[in-house]
Biopython code that builds the backbone (N, CA, C, O; Angstrom):
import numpy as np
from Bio.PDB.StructureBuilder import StructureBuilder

atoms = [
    (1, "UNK", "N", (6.030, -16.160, -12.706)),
    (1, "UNK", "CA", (5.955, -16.583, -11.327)),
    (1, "UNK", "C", (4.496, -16.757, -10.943)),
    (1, "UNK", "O", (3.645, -15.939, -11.293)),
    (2, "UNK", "N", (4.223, -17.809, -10.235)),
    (2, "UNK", "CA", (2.831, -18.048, -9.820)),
    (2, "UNK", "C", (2.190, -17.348, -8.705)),
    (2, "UNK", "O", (2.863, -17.087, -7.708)),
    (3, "UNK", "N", (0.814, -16.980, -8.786)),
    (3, "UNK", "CA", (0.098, -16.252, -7.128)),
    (3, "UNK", "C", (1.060, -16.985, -5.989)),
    (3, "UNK", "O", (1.823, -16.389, -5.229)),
    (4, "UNK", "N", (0.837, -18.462, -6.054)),
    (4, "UNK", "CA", (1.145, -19.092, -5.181)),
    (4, "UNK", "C", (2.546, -18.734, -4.652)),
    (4, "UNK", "O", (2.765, -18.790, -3.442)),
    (5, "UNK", "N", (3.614, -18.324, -5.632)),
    (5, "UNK", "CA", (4.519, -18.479, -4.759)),
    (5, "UNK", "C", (4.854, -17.092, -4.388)),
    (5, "UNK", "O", (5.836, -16.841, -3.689)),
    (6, "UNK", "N", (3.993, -16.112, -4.879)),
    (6, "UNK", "CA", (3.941, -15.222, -4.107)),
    (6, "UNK", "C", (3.503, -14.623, -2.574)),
    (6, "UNK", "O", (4.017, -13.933, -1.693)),
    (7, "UNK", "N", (1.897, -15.513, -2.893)),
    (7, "UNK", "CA", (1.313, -15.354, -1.179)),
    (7, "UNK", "C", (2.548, -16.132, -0.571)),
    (7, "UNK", "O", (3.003, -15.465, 0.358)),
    (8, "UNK", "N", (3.286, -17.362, -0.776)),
    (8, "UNK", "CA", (4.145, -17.855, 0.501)),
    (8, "UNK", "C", (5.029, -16.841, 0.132)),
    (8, "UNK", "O", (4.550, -15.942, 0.822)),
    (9, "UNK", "N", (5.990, -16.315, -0.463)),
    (9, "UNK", "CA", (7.243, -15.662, -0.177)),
    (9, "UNK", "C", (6.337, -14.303, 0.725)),
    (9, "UNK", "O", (7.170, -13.681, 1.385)),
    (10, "UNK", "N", (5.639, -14.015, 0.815)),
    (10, "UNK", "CA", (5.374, -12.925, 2.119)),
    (10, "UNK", "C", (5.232, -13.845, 3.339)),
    (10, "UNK", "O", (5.112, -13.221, 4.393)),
    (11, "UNK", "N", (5.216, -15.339, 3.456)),
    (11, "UNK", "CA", (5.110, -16.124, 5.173)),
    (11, "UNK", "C", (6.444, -16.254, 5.286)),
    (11, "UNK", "O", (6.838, -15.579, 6.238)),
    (12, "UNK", "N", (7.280, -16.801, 4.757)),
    (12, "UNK", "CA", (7.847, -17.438, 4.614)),
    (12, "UNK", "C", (9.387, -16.801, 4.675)),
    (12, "UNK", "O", (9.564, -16.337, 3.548)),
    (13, "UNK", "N", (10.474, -16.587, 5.404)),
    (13, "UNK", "CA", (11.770, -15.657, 4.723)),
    (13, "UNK", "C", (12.469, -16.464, 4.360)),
    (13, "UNK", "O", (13.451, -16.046, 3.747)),
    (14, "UNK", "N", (12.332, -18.118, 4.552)),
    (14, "UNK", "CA", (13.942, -18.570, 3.208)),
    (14, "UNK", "C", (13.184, -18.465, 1.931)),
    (14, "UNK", "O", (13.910, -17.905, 1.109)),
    (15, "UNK", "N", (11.561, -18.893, 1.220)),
    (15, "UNK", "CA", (11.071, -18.754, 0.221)),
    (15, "UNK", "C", (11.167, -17.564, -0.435)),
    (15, "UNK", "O", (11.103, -17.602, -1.663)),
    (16, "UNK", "N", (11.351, -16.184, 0.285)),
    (16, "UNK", "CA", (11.495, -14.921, 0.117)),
    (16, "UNK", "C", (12.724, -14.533, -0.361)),
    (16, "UNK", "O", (12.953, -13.521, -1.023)),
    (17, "UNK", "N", (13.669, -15.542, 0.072)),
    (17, "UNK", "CA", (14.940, -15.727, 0.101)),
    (17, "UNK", "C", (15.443, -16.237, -1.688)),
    (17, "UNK", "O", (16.283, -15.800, -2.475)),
    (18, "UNK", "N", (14.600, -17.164, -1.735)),
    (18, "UNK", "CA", (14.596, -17.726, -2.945)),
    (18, "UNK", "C", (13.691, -17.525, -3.642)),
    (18, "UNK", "O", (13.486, -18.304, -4.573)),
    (19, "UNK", "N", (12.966, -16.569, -3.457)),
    (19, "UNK", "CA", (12.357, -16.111, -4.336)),
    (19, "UNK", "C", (13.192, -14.643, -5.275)),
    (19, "UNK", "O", (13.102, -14.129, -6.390)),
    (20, "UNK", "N", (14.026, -14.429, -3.946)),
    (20, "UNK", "CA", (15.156, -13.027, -4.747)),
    (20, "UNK", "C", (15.623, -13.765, -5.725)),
    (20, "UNK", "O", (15.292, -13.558, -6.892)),
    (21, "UNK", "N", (16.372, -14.625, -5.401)),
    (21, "UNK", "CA", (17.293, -15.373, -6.227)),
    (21, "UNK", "C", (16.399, -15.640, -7.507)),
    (21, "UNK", "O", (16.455, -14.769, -8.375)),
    (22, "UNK", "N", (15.598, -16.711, -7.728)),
    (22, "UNK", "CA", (14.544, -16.721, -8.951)),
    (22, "UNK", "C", (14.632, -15.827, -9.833)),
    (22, "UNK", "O", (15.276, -15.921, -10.877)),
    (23, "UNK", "N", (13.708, -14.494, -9.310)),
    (23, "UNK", "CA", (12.841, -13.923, -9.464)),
    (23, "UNK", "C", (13.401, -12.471, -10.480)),
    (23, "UNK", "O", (13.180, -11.959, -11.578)),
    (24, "UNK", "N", (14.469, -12.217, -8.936)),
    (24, "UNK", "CA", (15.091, -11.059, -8.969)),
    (24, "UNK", "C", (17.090, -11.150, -9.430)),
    (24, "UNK", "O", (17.791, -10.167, -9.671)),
    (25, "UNK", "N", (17.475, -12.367, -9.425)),
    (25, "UNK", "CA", (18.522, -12.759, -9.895)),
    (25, "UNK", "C", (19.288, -12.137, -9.187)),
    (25, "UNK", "O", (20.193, -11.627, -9.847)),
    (26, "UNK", "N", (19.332, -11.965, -8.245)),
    (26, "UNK", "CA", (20.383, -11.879, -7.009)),
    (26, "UNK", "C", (21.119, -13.010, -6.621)),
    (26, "UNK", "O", (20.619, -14.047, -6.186)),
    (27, "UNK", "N", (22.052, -12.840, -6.749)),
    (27, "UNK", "CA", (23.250, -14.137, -6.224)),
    (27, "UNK", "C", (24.692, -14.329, -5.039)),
    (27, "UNK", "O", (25.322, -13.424, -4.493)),
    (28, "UNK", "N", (24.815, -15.247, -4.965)),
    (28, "UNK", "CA", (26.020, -15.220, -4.076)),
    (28, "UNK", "C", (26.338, -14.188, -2.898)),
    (28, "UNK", "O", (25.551, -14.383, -1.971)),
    (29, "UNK", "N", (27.135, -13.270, -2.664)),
    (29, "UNK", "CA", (27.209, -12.320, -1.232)),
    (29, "UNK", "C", (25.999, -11.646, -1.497)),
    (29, "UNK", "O", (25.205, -12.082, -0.664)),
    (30, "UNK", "N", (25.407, -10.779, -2.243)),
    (30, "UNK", "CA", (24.229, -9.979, -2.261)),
    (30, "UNK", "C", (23.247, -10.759, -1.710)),
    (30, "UNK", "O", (22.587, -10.128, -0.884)),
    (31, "UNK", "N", (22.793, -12.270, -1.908)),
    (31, "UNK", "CA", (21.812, -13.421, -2.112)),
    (31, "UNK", "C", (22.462, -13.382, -0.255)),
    (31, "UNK", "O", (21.802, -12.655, 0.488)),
    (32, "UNK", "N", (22.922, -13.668, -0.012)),
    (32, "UNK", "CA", (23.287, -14.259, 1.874)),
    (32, "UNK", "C", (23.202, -13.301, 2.627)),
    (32, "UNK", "O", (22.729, -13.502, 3.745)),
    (33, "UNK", "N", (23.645, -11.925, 2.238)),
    (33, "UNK", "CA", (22.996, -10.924, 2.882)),
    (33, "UNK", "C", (21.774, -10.631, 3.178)),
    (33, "UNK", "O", (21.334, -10.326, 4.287)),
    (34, "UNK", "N", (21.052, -10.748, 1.893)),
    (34, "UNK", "CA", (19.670, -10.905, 2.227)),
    (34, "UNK", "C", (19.279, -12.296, 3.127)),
    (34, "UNK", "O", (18.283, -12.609, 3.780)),
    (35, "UNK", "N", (19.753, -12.543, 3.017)),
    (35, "UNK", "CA", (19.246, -13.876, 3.400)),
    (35, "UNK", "C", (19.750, -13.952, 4.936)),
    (35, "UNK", "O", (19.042, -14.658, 5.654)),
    (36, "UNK", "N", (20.982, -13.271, 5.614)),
    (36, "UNK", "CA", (21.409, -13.412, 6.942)),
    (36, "UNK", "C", (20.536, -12.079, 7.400)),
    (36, "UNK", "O", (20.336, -11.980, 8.611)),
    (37, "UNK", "N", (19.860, -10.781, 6.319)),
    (37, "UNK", "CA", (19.181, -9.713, 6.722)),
    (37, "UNK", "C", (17.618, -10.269, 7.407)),
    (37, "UNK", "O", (17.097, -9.687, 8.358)),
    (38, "UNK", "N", (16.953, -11.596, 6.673)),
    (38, "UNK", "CA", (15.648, -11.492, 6.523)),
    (38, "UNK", "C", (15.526, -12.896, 7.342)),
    (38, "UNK", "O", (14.422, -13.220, 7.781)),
    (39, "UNK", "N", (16.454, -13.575, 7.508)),
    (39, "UNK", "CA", (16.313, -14.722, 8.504)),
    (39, "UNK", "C", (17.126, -14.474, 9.712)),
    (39, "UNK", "O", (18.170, -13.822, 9.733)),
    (40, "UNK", "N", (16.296, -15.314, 11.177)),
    (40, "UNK", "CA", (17.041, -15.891, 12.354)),
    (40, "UNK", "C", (17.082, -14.517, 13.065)),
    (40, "UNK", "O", (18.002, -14.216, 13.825)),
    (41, "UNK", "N", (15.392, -13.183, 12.611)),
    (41, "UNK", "CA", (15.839, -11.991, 13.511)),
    (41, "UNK", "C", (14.909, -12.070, 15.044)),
    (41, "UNK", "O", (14.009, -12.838, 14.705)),
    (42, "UNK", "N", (14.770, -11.890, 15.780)),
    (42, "UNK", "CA", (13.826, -11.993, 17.061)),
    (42, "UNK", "C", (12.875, -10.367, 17.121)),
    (42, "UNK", "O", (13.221, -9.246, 16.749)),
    (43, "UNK", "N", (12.387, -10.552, 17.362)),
    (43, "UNK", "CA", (11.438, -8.846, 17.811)),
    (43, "UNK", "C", (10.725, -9.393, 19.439)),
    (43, "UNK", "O", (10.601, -10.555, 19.828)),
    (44, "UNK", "N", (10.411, -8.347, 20.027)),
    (44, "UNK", "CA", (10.008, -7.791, 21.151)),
    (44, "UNK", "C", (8.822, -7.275, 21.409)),
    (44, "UNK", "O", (8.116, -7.743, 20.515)),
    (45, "UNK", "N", (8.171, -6.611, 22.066)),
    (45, "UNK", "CA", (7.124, -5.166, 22.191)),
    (45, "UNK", "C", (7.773, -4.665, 23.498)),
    (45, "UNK", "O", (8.485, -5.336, 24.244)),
    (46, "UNK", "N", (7.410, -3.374, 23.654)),
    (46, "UNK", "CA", (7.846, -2.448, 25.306)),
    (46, "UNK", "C", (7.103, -1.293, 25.041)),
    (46, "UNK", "O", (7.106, -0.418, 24.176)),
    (47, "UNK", "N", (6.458, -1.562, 26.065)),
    (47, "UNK", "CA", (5.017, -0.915, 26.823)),
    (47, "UNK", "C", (5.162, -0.437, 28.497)),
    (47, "UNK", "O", (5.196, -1.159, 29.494)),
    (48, "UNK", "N", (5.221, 0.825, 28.406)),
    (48, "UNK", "CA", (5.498, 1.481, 29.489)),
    (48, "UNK", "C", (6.921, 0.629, 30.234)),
    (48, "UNK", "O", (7.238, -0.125, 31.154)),
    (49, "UNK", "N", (7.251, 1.104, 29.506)),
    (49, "UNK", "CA", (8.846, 0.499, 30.541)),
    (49, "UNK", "C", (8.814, -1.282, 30.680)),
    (49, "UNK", "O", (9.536, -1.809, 31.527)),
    (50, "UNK", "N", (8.147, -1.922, 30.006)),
    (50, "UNK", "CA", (8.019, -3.167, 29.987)),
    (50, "UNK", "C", (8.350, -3.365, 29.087)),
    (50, "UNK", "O", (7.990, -2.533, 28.254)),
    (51, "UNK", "N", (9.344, -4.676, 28.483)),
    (51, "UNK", "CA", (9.593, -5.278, 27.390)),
    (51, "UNK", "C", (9.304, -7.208, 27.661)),
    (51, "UNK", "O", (9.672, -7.985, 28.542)),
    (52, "UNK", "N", (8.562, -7.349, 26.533)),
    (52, "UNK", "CA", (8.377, -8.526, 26.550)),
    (52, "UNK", "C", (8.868, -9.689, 26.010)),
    (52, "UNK", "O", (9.325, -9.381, 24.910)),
    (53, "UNK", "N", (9.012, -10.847, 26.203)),
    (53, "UNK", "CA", (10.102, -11.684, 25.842)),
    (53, "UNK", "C", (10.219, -12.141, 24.257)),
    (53, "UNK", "O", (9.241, -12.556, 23.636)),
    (54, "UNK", "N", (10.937, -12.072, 23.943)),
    (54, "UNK", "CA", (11.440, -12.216, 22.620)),
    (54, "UNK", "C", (10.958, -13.318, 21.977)),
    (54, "UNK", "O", (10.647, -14.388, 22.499)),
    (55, "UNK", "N", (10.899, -12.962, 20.609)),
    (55, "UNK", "CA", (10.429, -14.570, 19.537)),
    (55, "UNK", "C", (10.551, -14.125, 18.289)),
    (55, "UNK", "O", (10.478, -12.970, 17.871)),
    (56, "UNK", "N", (10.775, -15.295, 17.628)),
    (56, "UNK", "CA", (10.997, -15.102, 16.284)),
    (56, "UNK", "C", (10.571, -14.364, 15.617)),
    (56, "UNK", "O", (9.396, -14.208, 15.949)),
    (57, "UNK", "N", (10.925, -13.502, 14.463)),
    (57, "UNK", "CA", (10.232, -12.378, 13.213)),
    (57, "UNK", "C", (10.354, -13.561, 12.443)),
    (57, "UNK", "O", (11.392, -14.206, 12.298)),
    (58, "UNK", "N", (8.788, -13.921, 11.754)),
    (58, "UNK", "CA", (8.857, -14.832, 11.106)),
    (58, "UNK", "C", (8.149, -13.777, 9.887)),
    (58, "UNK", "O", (8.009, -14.245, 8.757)),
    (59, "UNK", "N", (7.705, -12.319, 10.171)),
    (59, "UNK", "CA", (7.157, -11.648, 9.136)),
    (59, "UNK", "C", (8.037, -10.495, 8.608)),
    (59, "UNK", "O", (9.182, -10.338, 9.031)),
    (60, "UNK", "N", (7.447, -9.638, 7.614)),
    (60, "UNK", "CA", (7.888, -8.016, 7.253)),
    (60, "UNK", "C", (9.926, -7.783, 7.214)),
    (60, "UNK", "O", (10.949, -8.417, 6.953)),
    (61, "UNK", "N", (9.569, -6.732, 7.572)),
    (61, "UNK", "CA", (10.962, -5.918, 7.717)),
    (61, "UNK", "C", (10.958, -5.075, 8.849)),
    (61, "UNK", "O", (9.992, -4.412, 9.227)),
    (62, "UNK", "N", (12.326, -5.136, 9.494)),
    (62, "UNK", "CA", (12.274, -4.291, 10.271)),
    (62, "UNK", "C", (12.432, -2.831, 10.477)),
    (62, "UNK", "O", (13.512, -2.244, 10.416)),
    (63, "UNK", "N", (11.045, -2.168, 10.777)),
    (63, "UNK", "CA", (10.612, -0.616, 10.449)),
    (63, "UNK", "C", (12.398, 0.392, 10.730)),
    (63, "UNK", "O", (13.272, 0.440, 11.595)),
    (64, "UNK", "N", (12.172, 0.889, 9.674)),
    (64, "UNK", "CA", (13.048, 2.234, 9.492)),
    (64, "UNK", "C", (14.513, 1.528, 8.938)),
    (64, "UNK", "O", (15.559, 2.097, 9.252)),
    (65, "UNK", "N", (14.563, 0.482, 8.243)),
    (65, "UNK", "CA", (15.699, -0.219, 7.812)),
    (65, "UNK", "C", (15.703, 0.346, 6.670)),
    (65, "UNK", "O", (14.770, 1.037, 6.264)),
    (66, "UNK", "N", (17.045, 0.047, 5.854)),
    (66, "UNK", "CA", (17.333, 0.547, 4.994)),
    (66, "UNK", "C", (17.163, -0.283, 3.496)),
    (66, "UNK", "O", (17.238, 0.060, 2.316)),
    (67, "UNK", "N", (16.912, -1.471, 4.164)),
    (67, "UNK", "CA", (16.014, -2.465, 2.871)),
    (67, "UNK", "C", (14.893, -2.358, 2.862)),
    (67, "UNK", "O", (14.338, -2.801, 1.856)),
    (68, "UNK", "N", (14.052, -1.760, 3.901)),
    (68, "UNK", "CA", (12.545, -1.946, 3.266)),
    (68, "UNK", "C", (12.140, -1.528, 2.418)),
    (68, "UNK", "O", (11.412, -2.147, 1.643)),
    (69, "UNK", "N", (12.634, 0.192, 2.234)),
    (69, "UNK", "CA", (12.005, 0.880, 0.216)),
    (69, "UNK", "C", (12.359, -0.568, -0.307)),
    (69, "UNK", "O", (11.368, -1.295, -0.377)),
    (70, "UNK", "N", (13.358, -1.053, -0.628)),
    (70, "UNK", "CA", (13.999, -1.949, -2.302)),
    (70, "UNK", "C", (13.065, -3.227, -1.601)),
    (70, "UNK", "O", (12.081, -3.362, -2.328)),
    (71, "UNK", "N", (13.013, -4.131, -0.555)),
    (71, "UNK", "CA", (12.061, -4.779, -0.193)),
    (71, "UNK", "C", (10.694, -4.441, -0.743)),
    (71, "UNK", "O", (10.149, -5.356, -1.359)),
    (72, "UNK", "N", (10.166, -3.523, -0.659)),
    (72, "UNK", "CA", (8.814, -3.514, -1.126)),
    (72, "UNK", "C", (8.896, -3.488, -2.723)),
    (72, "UNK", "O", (8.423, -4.395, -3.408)),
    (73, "UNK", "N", (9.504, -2.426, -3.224)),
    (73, "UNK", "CA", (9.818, -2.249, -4.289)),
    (73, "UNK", "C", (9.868, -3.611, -5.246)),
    (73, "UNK", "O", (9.138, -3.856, -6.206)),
    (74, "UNK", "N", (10.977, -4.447, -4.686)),
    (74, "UNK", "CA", (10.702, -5.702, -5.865)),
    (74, "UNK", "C", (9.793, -6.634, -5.072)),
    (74, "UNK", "O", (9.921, -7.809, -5.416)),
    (75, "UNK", "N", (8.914, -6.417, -4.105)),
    (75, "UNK", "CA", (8.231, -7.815, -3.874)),
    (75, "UNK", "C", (6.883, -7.278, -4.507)),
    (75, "UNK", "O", (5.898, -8.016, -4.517)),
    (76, "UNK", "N", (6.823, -5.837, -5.102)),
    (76, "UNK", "CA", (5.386, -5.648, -5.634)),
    (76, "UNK", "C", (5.467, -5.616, -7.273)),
    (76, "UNK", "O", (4.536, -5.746, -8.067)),
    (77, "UNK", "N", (6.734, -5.423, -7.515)),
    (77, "UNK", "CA", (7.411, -5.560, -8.762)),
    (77, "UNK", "C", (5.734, -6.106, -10.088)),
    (77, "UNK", "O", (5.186, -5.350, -10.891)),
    (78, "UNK", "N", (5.450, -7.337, -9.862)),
    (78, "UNK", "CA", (4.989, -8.159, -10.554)),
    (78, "UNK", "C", (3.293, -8.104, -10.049)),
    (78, "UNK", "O", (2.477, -8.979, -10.338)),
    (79, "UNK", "N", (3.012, -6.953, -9.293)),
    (79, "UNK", "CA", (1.679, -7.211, -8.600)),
    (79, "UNK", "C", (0.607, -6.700, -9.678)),
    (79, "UNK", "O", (-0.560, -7.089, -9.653)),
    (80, "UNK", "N", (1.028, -5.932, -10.484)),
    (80, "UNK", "CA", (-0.055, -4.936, -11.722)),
    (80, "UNK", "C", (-0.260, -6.074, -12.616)),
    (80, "UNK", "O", (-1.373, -6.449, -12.984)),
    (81, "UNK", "N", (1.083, -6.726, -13.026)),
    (81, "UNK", "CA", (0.509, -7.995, -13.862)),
    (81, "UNK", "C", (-0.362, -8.906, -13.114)),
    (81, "UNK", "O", (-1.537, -9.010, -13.466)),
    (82, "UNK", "N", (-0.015, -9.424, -12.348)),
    (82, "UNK", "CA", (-0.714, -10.202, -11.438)),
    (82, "UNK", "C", (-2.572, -10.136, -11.552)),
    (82, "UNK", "O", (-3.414, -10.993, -11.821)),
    (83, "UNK", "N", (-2.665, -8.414, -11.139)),
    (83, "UNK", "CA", (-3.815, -7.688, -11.298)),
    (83, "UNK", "C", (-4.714, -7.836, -12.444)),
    (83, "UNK", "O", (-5.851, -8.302, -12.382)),
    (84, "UNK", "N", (-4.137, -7.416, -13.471)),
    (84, "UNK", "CA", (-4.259, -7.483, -14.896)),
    (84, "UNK", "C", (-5.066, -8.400, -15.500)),
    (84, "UNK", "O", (-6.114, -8.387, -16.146)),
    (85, "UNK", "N", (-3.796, -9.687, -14.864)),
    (85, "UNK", "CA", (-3.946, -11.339, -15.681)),
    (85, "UNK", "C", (-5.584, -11.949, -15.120)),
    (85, "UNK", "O", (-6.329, -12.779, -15.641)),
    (86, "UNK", "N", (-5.787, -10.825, -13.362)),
    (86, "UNK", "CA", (-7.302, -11.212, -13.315)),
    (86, "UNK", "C", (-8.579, -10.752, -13.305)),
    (86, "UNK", "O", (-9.629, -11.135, -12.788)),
    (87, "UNK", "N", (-8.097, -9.419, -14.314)),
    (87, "UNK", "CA", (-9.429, -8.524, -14.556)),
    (87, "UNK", "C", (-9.542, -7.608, -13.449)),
    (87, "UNK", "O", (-10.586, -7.305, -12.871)),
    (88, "UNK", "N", (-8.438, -7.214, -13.215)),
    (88, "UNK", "CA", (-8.597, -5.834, -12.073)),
    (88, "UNK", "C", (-7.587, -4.749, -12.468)),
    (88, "UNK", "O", (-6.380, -4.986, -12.434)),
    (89, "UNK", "N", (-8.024, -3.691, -12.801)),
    (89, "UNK", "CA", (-7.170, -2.596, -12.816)),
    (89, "UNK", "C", (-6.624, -2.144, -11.669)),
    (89, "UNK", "O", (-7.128, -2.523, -10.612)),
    (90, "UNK", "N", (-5.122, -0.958, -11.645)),
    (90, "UNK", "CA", (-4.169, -1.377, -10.682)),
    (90, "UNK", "C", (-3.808, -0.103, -10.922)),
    (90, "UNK", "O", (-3.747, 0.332, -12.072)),
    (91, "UNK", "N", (-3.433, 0.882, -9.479)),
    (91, "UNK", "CA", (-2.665, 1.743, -9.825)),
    (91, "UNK", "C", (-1.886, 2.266, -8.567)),
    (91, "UNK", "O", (-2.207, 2.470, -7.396)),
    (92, "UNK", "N", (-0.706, 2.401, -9.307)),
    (92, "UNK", "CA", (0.569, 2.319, -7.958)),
    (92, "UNK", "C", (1.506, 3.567, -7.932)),
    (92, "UNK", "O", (1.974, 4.057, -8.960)),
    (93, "UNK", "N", (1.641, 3.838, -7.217)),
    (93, "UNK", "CA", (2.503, 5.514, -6.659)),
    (93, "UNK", "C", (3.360, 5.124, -5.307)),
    (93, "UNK", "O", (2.681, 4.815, -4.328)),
    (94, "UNK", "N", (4.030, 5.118, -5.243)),
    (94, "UNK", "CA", (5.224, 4.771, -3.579)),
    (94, "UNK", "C", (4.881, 4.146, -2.722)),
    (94, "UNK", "O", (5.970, 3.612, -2.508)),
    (95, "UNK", "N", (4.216, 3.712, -1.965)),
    (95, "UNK", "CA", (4.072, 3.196, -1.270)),
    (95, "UNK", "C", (2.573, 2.641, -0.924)),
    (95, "UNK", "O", (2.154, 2.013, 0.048)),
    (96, "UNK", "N", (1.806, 3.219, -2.343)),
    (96, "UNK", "CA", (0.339, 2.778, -2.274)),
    (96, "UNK", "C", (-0.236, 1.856, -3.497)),
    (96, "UNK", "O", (0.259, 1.583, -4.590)),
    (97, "UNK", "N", (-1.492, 1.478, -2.879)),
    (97, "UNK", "CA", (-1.827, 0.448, -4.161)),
    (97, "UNK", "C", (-3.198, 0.440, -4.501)),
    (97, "UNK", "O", (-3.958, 0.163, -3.574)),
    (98, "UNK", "N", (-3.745, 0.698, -5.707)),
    (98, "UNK", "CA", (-5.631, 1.027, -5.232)),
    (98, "UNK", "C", (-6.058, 0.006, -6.702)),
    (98, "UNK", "O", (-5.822, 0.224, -7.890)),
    (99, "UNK", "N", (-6.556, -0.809, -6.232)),
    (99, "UNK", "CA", (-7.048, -1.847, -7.221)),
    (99, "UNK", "C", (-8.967, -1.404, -7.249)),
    (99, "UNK", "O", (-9.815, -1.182, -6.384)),
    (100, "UNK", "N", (-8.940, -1.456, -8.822)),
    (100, "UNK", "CA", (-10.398, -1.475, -9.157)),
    (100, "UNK", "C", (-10.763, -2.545, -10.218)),
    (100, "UNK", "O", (-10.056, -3.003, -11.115)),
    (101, "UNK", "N", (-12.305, -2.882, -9.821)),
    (101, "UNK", "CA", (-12.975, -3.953, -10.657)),
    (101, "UNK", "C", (-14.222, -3.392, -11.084)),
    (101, "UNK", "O", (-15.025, -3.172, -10.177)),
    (102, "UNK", "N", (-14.557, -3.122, -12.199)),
    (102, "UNK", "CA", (-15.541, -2.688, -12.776)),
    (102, "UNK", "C", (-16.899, -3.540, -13.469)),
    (102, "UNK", "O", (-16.892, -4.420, -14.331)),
    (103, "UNK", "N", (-17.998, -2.938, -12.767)),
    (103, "UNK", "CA", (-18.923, -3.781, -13.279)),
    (103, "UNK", "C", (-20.328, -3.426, -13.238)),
    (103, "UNK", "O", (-20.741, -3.020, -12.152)),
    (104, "UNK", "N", (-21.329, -3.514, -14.422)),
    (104, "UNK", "CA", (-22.392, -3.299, -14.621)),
    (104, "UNK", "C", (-23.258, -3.421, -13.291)),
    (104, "UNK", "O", (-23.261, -4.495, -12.689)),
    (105, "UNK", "N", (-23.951, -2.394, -12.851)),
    (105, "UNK", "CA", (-25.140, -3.106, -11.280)),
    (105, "UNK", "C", (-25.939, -4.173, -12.091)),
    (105, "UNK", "O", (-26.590, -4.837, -11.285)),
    (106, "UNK", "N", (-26.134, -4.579, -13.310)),
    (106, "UNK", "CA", (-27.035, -5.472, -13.186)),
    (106, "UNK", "C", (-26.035, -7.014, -13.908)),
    (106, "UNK", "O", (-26.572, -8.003, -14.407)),
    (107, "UNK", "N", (-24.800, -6.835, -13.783)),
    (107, "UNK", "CA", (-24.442, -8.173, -14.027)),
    (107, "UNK", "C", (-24.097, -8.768, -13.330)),
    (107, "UNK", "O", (-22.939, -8.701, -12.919)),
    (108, "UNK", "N", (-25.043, -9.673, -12.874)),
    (108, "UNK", "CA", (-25.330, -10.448, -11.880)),
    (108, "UNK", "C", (-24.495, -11.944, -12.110)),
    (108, "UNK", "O", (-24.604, -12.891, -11.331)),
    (109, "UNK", "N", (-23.508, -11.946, -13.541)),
    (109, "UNK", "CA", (-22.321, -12.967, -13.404)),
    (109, "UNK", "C", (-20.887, -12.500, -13.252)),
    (109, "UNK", "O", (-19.896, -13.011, -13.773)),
    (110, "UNK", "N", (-20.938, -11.502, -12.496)),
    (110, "UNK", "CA", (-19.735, -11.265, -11.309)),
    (110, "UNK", "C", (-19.748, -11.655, -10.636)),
    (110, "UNK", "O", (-20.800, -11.712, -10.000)),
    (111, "UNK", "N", (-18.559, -12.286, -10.166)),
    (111, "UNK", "CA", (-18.404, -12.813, -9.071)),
    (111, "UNK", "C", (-16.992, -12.862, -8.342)),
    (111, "UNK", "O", (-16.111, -13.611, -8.764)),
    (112, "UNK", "N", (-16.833, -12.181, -7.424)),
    (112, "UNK", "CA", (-15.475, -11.748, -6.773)),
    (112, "UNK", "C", (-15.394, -12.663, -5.474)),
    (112, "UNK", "O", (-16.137, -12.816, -4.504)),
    (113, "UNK", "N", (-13.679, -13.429, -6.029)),
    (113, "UNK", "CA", (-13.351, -14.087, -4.877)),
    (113, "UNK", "C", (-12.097, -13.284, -4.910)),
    (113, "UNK", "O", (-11.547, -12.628, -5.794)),
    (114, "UNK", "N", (-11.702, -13.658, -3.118)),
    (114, "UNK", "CA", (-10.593, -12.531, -2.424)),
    (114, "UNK", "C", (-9.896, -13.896, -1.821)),
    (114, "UNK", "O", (-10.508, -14.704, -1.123)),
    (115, "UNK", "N", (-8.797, -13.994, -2.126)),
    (115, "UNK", "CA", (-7.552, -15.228, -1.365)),
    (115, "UNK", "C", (-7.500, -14.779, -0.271)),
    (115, "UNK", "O", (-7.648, -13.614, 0.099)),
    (116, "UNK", "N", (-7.255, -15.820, 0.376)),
    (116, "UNK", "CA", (-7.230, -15.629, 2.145)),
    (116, "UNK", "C", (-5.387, -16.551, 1.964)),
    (116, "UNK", "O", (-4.705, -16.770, 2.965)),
]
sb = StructureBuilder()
sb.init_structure("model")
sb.init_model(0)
sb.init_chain("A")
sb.init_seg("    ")
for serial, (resi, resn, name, xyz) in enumerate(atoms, 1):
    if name == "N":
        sb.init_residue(resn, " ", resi, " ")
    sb.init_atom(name, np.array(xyz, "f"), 0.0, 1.0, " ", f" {name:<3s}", serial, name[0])
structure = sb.get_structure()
């Protein structure tokens, strides 16, 4: 699977959608569940007794659900290789992630770019 279609399956929830399917070989009722779970949800904010008008969740999961562990779980699935394939060591424990790049102070042909 490419960077690319990784940075979009985190914008994106039908790509996310199909990216289960791909990726993770989820199909048919399991595949629409996710897919009626992660699309078409609205969110809010409420601040002192104020709630503000609704709009699309076009991001994440919604906190304290019962898909977010397995949500994170396979969307980081492939992130150590990822790491790996570009010269960064990677190390992962539940819910954390601490990437290192190692390099001489005087080699001055490093050069670290960060995707936006």
């Amino acid at each position: 699977m490419s960077d690319a279609i990784i940075k979009a399956s985190t914008y994106c929830p039908e790509t996310r959608v199909q990216w289960l399917n791909l990726v993770c070989y989820i199909r048919g009722t399991e595949l629409q569940w996710f897919r009626s779970y992660m699309t078409g949800r609205t969110e809010h904010a409420l601040f002192m007794d104020v709630k503000s008008m609704a709009r699309t969740a076009e991001y994440g999961v919604p906190q304290g659900s019962v898909l977010g562990p397995l949500l994170f779980v396979l969307y980081t699935a492939d992130l150590e290789l990822i790491a790996r394939r570009h010269g960064v060591e990677a190390h992962f424990y539940a819910d954390d992630s601490q990437m290192y790049i190692f390099s001489k102070p005087s080699d001055s042909t490093l050069r670290l770019q960060f995707a936006t």
